[in-house]
KOLGU-4560 file (N, C-alpha, C; in nm, 3 decimals, padded with zeros to 5 digits):
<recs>
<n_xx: 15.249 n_yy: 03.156 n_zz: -14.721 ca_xx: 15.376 ca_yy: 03.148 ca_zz: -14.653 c_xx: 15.414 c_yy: 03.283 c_zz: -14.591 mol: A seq: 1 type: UNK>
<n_xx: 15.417 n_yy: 03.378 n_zz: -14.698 ca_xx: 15.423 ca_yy: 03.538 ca_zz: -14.612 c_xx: 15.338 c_yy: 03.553 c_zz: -14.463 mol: A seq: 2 type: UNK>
<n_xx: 15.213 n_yy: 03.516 n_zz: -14.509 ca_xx: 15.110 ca_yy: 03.535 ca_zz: -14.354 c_xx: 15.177 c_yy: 03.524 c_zz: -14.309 mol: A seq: 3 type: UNK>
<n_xx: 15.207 n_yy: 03.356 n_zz: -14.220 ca_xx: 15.257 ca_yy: 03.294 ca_zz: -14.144 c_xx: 15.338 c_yy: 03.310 c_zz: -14.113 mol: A seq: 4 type: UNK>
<n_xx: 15.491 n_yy: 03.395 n_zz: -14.218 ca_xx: 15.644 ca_yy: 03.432 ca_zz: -14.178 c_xx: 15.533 c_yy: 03.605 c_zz: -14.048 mol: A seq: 5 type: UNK>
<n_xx: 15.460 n_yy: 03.643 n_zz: -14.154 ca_xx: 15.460 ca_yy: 03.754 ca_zz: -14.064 c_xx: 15.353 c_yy: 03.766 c_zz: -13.912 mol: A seq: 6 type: UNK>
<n_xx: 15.336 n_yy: 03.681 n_zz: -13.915 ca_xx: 15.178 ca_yy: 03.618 ca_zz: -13.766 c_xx: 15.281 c_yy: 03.580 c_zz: -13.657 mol: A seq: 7 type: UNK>
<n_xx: 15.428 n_yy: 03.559 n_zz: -13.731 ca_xx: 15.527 ca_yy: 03.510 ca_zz: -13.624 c_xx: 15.606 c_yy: 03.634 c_zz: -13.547 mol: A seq: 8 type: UNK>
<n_xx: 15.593 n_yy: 03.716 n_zz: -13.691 ca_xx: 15.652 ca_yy: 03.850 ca_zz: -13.605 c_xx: 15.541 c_yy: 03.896 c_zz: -13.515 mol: A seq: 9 type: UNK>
<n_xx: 15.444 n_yy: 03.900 n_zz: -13.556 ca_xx: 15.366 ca_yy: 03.997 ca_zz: -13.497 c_xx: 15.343 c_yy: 03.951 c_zz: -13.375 mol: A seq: 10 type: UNK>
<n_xx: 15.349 n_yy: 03.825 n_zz: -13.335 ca_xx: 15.318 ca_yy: 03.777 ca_zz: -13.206 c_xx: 15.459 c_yy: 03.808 c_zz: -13.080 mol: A seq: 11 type: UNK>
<n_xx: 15.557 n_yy: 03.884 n_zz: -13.115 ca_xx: 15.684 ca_yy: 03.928 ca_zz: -13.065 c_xx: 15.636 c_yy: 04.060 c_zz: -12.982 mol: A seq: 12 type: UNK>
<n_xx: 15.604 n_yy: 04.090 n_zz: -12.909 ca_xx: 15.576 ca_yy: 04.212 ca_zz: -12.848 c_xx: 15.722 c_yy: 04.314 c_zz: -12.805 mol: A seq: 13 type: UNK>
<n_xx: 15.812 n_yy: 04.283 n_zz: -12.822 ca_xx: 15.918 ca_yy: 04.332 ca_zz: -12.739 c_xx: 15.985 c_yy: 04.354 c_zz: -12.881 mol: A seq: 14 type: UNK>
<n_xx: 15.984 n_yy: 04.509 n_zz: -12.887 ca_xx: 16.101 ca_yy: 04.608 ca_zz: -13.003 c_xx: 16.155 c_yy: 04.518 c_zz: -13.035 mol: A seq: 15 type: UNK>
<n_xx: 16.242 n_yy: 04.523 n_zz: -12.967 ca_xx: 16.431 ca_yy: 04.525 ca_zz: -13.013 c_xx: 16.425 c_yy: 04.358 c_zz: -13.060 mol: A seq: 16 type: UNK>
<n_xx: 16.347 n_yy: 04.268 n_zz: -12.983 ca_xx: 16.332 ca_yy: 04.119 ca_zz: -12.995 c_xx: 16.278 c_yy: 04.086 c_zz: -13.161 mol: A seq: 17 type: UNK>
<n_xx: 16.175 n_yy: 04.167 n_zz: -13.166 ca_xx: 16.106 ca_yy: 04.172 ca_zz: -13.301 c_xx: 16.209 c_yy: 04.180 c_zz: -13.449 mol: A seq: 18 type: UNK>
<n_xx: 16.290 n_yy: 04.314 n_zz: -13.378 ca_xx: 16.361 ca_yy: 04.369 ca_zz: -13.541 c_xx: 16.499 c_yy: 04.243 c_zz: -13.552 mol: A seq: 19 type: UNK>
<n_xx: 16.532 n_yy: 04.191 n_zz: -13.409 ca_xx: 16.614 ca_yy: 04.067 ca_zz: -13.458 c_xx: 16.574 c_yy: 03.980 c_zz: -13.526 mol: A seq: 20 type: UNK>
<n_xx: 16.451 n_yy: 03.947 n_zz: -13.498 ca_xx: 16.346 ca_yy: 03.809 ca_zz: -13.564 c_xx: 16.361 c_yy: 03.839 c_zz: -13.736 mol: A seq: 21 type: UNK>
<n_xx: 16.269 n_yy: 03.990 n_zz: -13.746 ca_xx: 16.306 ca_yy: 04.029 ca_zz: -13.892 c_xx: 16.433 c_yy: 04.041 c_zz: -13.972 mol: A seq: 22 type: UNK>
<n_xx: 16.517 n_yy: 04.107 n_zz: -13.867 ca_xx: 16.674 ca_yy: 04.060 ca_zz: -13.966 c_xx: 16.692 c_yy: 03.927 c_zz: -13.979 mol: A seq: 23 type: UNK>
<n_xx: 16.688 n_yy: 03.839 n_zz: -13.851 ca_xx: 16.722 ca_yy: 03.722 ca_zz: -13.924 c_xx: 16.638 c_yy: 03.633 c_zz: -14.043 mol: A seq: 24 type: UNK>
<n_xx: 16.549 n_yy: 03.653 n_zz: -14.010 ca_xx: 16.426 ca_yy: 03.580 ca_zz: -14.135 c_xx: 16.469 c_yy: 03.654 c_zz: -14.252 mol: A seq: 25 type: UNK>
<n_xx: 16.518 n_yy: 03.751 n_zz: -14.291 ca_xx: 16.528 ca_yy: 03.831 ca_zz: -14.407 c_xx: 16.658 c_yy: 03.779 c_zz: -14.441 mol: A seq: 26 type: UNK>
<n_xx: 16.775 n_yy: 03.721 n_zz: -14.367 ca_xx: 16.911 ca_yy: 03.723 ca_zz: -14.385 c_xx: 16.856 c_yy: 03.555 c_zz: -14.416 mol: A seq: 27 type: UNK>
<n_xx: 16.780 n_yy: 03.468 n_zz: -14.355 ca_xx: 16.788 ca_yy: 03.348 ca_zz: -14.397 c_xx: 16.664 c_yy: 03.296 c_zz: -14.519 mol: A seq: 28 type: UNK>
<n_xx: 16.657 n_yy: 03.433 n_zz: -14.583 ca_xx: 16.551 ca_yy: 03.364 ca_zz: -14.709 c_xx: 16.571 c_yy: 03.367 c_zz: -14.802 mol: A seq: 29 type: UNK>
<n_xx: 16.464 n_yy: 03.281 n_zz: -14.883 ca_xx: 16.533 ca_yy: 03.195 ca_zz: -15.025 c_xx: 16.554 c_yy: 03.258 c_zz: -15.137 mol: A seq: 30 type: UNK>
<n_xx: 16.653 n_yy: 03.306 n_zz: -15.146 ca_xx: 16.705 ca_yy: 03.414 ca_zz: -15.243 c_xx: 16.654 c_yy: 03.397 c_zz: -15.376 mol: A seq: 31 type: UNK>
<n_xx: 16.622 n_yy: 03.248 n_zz: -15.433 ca_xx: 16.564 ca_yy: 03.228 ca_zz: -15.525 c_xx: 16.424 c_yy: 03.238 c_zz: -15.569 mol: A seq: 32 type: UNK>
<n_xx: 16.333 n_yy: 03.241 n_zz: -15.465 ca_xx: 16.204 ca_yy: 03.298 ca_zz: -15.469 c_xx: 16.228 c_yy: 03.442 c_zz: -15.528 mol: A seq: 33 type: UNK>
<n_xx: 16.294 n_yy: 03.550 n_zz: -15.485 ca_xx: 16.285 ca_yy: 03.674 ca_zz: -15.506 c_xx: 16.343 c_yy: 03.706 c_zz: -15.640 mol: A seq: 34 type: UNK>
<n_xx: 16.427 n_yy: 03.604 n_zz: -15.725 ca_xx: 16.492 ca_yy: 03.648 ca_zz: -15.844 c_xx: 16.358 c_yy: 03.726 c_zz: -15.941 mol: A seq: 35 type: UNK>
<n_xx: 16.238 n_yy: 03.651 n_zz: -15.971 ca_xx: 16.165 ca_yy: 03.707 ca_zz: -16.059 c_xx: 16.097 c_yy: 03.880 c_zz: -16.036 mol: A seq: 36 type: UNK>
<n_xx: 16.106 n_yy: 03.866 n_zz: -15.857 ca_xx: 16.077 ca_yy: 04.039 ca_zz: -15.814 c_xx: 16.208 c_yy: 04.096 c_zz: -15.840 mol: A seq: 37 type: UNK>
<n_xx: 16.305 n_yy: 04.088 n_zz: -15.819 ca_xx: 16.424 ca_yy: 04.138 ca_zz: -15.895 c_xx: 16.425 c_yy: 04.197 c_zz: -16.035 mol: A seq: 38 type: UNK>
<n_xx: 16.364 n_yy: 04.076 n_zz: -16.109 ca_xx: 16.375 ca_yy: 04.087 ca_zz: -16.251 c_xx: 16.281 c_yy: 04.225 c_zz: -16.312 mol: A seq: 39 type: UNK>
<n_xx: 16.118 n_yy: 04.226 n_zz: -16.232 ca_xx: 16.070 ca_yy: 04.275 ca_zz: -16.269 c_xx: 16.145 c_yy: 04.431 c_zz: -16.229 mol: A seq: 40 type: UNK>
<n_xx: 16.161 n_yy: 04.428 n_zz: -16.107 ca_xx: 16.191 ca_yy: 04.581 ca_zz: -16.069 c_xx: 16.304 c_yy: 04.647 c_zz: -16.155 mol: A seq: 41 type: UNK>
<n_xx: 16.382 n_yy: 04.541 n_zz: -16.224 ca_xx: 16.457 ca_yy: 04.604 ca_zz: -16.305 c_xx: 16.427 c_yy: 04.698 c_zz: -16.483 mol: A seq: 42 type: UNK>
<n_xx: 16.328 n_yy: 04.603 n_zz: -16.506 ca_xx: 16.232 ca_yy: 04.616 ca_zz: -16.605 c_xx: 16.141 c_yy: 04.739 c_zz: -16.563 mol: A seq: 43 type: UNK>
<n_xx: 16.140 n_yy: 04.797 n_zz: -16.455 ca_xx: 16.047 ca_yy: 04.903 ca_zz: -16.421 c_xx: 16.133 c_yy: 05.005 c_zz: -16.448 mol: A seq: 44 type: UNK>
<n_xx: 16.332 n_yy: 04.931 n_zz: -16.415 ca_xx: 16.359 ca_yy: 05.129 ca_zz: -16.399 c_xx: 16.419 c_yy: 05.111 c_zz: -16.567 mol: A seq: 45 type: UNK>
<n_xx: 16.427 n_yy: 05.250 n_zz: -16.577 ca_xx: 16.487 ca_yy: 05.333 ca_zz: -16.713 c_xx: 16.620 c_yy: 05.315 c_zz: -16.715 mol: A seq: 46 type: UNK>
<n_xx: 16.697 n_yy: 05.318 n_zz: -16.817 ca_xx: 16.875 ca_yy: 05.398 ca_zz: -16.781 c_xx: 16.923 c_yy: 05.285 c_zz: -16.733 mol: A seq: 47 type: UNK>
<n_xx: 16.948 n_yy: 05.327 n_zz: -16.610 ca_xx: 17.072 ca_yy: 05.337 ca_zz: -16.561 c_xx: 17.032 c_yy: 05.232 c_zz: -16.421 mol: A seq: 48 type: UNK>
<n_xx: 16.918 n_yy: 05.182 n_zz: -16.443 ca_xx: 16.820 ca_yy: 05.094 ca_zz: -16.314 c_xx: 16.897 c_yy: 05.141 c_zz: -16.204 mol: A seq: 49 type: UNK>
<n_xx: 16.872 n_yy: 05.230 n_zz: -16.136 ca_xx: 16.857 ca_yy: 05.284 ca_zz: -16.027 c_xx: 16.752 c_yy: 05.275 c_zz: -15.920 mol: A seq: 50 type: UNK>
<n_xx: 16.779 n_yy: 05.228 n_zz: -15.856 ca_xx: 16.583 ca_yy: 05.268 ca_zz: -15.731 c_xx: 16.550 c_yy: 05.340 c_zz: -15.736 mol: A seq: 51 type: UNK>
<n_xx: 16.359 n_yy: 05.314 n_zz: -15.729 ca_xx: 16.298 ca_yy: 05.378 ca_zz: -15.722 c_xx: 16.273 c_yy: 05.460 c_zz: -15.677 mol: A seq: 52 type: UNK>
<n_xx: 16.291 n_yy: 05.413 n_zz: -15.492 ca_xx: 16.253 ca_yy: 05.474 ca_zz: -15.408 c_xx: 16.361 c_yy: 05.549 c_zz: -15.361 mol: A seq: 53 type: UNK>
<n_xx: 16.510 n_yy: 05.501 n_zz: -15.308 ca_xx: 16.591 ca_yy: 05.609 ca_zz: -15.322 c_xx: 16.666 c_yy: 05.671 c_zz: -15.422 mol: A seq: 54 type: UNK>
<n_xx: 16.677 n_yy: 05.620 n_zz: -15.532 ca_xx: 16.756 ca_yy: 05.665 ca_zz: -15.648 c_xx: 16.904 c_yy: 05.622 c_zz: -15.648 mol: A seq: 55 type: UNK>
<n_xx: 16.956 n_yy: 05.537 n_zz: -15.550 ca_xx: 17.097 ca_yy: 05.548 ca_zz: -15.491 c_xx: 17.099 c_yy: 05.418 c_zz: -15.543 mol: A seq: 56 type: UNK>
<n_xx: 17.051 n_yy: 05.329 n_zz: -15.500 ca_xx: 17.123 ca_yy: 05.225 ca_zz: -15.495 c_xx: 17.096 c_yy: 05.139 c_zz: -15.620 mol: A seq: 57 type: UNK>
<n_xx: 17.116 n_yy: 04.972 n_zz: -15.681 ca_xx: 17.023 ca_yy: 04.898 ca_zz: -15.788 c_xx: 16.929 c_yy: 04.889 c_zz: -15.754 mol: A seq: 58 type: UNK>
<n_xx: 16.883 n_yy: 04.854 n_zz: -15.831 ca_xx: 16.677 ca_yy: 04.883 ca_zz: -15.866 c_xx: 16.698 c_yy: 04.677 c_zz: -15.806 mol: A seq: 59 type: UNK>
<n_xx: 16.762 n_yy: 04.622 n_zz: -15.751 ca_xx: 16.712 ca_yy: 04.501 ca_zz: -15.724 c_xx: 16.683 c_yy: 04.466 c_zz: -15.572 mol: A seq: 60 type: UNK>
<n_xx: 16.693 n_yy: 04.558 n_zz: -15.461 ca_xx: 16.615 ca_yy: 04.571 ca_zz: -15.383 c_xx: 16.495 c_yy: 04.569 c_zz: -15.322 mol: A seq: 61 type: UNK>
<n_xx: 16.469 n_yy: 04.428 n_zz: -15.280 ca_xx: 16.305 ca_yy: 04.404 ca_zz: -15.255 c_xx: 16.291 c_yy: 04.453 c_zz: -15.127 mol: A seq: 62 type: UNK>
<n_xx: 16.342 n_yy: 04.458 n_zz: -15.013 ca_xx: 16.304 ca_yy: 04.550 ca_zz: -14.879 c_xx: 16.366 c_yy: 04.665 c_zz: -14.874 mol: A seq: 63 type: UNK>
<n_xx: 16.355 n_yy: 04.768 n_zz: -14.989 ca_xx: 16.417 ca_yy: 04.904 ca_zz: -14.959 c_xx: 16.311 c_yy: 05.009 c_zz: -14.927 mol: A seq: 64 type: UNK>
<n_xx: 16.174 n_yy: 04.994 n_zz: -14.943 ca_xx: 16.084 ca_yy: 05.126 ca_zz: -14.917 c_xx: 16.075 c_yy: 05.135 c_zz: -14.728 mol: A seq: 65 type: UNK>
<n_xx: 16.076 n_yy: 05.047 n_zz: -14.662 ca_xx: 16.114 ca_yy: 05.057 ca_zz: -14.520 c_xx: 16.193 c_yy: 04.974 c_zz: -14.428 mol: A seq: 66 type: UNK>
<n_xx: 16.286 n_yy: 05.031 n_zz: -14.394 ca_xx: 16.407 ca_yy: 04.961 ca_zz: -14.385 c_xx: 16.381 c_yy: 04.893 c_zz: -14.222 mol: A seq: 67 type: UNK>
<n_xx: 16.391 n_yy: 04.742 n_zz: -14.221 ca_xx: 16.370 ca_yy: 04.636 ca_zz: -14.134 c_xx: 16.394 c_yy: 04.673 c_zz: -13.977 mol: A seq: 68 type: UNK>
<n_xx: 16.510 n_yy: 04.724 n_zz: -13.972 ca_xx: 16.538 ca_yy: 04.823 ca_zz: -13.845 c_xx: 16.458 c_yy: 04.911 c_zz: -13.742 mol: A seq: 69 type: UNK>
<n_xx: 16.361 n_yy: 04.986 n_zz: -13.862 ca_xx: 16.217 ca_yy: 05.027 ca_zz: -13.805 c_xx: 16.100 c_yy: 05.016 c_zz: -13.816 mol: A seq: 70 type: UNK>
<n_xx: 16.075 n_yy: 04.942 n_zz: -13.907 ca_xx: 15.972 ca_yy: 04.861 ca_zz: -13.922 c_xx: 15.992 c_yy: 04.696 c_zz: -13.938 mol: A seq: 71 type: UNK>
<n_xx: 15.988 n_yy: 04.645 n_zz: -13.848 ca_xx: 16.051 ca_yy: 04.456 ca_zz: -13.875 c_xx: 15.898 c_yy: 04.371 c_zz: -13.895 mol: A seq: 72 type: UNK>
<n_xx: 15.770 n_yy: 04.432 n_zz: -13.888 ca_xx: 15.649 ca_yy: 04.375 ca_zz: -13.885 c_xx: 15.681 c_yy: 04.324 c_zz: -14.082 mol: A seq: 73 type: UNK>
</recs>
């Protein structure tokens, strides 16, 4: 299913057209698929579950290492 969400972006040649495609596919997906990556990433942090990658925000962030805006592939 990932392939295929992403064979759709990739076939978008045009920037700005692309990172809409990716916001919206990201704003319309099934929140319930992602609970168990949630779960785990929380189980990864220590404390105070903080992210990993920036330290700022909850550790339940599944698209935080590159943010959709500049990378939408």
């Amino acid at each position: 299913m990932l392939k295929t969400k992403q064979a759709a972006l990739d076939e978008i040649t045009v920037y700005e057209q692309r990172v809409t495609k990716a916001k919206t596919a990201w704003k319309n997906r099934d929140h319930d698929r992602f609970a168990p990556v949630r779960e785990v990433l929380r189980n990864m942090c220590a404390g105070n579950s903080r992210c990993m990658y920036c330290e700022d925000s909850a550790a339940d962030e599944i698209e935080h290492v590159r943010p959709k805006s500049l990378y939408p592939e």
